[in-house]
N, CA and C of each residue as an Amber inpcrd file, in Angstrom:
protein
   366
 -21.7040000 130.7220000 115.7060000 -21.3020000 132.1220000 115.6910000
 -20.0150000 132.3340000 114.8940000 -19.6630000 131.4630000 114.7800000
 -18.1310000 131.6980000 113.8820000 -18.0080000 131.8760000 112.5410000
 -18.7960000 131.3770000 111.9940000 -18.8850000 131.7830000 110.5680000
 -19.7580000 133.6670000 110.4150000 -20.8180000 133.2760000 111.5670000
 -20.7610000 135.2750000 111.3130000 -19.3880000 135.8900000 111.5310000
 -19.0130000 135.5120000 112.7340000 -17.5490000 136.0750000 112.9600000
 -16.5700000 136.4930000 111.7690000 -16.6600000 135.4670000 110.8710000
 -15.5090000 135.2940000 109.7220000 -16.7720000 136.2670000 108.4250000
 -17.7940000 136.0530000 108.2720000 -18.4310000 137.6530000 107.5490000
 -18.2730000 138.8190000 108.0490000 -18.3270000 138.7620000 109.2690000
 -17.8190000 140.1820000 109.7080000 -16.4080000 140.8830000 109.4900000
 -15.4340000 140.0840000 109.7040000 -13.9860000 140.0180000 109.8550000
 -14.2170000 140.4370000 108.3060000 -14.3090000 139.9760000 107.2590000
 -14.3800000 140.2350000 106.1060000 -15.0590000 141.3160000 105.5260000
 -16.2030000 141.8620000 106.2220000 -16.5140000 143.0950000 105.4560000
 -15.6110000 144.1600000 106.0900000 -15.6300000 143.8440000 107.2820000
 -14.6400000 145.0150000 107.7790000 -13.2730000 144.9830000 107.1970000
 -12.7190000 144.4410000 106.9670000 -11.8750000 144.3930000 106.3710000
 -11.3210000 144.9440000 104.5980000 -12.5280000 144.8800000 104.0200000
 -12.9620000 145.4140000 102.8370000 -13.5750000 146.7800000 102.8170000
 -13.9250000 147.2610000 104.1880000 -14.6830000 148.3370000 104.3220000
 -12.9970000 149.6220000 104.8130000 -12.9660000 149.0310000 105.8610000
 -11.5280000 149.7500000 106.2290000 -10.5780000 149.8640000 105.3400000
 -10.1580000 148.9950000 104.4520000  -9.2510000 149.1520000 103.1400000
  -9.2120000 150.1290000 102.4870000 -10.9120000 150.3860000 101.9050000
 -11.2740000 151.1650000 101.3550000 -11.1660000 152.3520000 101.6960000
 -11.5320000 152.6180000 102.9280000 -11.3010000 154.1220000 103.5710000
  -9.6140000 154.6940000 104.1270000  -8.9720000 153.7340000 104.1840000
  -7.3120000 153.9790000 104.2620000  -7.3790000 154.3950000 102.5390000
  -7.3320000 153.1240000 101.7740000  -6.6000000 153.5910000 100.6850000
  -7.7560000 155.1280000  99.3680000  -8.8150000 155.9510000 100.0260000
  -9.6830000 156.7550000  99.7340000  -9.2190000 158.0160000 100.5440000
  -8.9440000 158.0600000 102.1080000  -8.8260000 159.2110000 102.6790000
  -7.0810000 159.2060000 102.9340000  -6.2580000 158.7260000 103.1810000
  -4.9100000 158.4070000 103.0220000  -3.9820000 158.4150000 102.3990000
  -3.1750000 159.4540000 102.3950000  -1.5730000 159.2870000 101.7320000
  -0.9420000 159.2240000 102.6530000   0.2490000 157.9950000 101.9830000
   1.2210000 157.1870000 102.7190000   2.3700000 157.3130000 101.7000000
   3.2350000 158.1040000 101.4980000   4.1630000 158.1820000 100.1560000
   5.2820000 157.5550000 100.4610000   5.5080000 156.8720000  99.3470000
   6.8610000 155.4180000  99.4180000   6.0270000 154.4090000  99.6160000
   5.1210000 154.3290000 100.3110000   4.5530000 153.1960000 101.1250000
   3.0030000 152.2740000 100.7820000   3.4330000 150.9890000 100.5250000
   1.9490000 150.0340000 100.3310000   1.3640000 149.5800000 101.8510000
   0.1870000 149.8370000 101.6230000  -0.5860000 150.1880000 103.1180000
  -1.9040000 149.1570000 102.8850000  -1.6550000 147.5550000 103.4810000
  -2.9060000 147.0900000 103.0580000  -3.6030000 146.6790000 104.8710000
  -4.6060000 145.9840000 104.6070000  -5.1240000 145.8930000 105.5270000
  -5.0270000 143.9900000 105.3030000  -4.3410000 143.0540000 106.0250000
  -4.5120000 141.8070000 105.7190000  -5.0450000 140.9700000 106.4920000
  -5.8100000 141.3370000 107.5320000  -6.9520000 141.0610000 108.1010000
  -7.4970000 141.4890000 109.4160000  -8.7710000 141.2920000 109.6300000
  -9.0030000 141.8910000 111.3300000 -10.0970000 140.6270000 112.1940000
  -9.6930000 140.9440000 113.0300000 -10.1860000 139.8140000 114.1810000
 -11.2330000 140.8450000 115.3920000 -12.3680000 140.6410000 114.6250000
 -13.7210000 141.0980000 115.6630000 -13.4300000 140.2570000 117.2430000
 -13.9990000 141.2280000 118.3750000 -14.0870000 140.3030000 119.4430000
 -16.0580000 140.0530000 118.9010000 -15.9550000 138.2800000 120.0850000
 -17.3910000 137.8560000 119.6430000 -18.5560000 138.8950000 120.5600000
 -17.8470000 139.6010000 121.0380000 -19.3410000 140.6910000 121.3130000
 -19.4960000 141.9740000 120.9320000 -18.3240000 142.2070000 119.4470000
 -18.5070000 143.0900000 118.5630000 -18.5230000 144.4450000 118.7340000
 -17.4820000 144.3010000 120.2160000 -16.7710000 145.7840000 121.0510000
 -15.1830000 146.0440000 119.9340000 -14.8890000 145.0870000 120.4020000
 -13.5440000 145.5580000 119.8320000 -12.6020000 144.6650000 118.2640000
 -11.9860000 145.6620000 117.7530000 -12.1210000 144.8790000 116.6100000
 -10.1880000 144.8770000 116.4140000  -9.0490000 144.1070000 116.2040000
  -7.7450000 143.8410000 115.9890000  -7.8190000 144.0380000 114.5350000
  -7.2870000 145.1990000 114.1430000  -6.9690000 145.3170000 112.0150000
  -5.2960000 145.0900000 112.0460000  -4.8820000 143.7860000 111.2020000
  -3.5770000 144.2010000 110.9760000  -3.3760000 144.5150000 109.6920000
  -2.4980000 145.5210000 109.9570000  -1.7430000 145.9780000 108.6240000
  -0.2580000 145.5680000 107.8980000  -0.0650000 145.2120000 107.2170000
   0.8820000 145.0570000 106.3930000   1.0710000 146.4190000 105.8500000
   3.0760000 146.5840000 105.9260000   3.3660000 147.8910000 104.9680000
   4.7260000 147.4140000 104.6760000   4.9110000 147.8340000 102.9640000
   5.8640000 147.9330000 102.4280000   6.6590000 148.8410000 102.0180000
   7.7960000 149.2120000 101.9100000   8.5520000 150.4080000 101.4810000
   9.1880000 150.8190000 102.7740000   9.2160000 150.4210000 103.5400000
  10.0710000 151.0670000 104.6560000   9.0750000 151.1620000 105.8590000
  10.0460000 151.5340000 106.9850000   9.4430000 151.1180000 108.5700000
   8.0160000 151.9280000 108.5670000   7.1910000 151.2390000 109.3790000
   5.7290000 151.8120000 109.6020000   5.4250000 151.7530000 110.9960000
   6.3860000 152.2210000 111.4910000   5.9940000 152.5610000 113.0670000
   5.0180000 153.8590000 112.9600000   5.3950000 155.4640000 112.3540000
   4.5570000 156.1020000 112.2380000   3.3340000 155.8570000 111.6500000
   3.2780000 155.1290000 111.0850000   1.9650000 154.7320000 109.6090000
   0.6390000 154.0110000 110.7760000   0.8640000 152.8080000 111.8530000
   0.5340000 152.4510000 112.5570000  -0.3980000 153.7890000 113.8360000
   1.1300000 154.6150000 114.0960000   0.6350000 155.1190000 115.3910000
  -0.5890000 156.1610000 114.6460000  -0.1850000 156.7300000 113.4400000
  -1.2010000 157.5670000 112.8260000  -2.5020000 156.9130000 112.5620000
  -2.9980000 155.6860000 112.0600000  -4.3090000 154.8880000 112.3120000
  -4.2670000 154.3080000 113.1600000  -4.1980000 154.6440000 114.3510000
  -4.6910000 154.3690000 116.2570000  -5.0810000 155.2580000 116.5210000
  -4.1190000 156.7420000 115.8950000  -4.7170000 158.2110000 116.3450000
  -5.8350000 158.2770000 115.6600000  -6.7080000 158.0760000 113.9420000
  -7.3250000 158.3950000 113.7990000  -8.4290000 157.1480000 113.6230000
  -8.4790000 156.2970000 114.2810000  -9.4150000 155.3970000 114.3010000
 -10.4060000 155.5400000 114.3700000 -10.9450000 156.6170000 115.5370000
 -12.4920000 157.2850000 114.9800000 -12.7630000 157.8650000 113.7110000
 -12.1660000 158.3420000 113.3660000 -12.2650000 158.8820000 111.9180000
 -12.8870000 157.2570000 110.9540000 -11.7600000 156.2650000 111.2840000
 -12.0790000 155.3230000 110.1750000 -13.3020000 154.8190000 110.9170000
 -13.4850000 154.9730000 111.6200000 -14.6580000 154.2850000 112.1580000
 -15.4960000 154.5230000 111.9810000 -16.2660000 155.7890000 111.8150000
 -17.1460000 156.5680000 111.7330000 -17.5080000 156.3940000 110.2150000
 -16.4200000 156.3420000 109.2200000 -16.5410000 156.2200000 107.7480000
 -17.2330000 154.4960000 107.4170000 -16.3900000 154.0030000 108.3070000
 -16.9900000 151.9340000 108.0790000 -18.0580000 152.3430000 108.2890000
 -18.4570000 152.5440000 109.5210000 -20.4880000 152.1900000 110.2320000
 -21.2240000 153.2560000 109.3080000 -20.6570000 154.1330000 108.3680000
 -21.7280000 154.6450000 107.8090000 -22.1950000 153.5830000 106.4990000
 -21.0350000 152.5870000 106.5390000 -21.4800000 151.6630000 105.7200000
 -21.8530000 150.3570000 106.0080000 -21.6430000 150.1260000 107.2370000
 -21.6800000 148.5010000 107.5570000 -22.5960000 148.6600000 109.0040000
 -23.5950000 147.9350000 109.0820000 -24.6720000 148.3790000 109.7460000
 -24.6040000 147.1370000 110.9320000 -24.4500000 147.0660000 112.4490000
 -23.7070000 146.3480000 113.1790000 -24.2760000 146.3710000 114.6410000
 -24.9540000 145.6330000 115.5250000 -25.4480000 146.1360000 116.7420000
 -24.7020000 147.1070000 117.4770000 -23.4900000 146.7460000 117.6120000
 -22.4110000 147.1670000 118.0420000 -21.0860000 147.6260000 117.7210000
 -20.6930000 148.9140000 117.3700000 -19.8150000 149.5410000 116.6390000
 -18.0990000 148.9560000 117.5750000 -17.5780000 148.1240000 116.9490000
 -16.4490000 147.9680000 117.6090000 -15.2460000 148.8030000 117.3370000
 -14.8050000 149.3140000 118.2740000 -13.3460000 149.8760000 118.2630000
 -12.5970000 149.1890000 117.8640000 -11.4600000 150.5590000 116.3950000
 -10.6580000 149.6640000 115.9370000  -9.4820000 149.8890000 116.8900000
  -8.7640000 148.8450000 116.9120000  -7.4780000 149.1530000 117.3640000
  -6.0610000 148.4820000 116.0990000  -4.8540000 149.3390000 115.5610000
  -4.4350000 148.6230000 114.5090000  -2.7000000 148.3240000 115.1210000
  -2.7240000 146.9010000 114.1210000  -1.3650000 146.3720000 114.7030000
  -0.7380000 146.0510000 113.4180000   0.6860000 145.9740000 113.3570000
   1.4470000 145.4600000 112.6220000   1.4090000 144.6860000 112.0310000
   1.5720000 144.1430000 110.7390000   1.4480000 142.1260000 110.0270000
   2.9250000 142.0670000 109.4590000   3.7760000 141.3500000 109.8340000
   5.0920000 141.5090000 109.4110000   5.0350000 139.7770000 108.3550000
   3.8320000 139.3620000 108.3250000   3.8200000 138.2260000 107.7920000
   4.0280000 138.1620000 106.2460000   3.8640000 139.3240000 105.8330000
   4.1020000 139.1160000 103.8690000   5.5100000 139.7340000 104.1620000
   6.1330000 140.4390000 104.9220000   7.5320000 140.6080000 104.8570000
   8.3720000 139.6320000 104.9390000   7.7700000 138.2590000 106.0040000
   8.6170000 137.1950000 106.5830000   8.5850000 136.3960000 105.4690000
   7.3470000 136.4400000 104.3380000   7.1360000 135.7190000 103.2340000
   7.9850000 136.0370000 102.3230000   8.3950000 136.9430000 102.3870000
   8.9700000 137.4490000 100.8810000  10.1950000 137.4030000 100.8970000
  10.6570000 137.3970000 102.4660000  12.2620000 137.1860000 102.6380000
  12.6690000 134.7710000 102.7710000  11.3770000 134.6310000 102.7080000
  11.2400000 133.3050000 102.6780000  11.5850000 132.3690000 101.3840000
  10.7270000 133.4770000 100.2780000  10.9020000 133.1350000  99.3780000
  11.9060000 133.8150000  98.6470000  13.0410000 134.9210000  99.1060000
  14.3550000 135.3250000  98.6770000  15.2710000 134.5150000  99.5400000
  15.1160000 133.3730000 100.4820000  15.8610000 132.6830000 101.1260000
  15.7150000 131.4150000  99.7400000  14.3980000 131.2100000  99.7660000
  14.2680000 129.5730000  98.8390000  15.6770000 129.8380000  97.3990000
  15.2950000 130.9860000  97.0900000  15.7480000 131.2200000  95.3620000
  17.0590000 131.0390000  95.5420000  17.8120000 131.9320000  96.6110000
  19.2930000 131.8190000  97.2200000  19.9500000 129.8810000  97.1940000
  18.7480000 129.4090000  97.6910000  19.0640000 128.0550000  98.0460000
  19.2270000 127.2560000  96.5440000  18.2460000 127.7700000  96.0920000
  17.9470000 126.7580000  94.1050000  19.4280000 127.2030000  93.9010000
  20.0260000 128.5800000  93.8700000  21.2380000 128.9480000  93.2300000
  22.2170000 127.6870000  93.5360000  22.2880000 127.6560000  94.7860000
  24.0800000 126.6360000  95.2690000  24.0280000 124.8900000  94.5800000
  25.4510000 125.1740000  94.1920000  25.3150000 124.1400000  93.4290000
  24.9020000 122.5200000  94.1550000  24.6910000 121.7050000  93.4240000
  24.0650000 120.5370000  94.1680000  24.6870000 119.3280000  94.2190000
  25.2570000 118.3950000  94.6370000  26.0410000 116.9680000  94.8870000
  25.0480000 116.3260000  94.0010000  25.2650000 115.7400000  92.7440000
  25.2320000 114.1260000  92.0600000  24.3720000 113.4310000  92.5670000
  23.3720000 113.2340000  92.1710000  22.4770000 112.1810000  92.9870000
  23.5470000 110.6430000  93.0290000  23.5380000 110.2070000  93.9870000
  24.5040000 108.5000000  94.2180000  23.8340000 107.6810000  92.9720000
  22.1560000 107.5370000  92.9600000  21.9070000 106.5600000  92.2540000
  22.1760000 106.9550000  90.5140000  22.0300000 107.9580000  90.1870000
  22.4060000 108.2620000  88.7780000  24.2580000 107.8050000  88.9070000
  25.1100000 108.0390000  89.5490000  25.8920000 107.3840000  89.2290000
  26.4880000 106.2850000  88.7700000  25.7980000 105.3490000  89.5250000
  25.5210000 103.7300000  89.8920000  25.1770000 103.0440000  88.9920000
  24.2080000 104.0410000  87.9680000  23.2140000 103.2630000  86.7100000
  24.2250000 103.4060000  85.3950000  24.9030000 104.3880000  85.6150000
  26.1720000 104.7410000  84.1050000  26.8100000 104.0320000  84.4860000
């Protein structure tokens, strides 16, 4: 069952994208969908979102409020025994990335101590 699991997770995911970034303005703001986690009896479905440009507490509570809406737009495309409720959460994970990799670059900058053995060999 897990590999349906992980086709499902994936169209929905491609399906919901589509209908955020088609029926949706979000101004200032990148609004993706970076993945969702079906339950295995295809009631309920976890979408997280990633957003950039500033806080998305409203951006969130506004697709929870209109989740039927997106819902109704997916199942007219994705055909499913069971229509699962979305429910959407936060992904702070490409934020933690990006400040990860503005931590690494910070680090390349400071200068570096002499390797011992290049000394040793002159």
């Amino acid at each position: 069952m897990g590999r349906r699991l992980d086709r499902v997770n994936e169209l929905l995911k491609r399906e919901i994208s589509a209908v955020i970034m088609r029926d949706f303005v979000f101004p200032n703001r990148l609004v993706t969908v970076n993945s969702v986690e079906v339950a295995q009896d295809l009631k309920e479905a976890r979408v997280f979102v990633g957003i950039l440009g500033g806080p998305g507490d409203g951006i969130i509570a506004e697709l929870n409020q209109r989740h039927g809406f997106i819902q109704s737009k997916v199942m007219k495309r994705v055909v499913l025994k069971n229509t699962p409720v979305l429910a959407f959460r936060g992904d702070i994970s490409v934020e933690r990335g990006v400040d990860i990799v503005n931590l690494l670059d910070e680090v390349e900058k400071i200068p570096k101590a002499p390797l011992e053995d290049a000394e040793e060999e002159e």
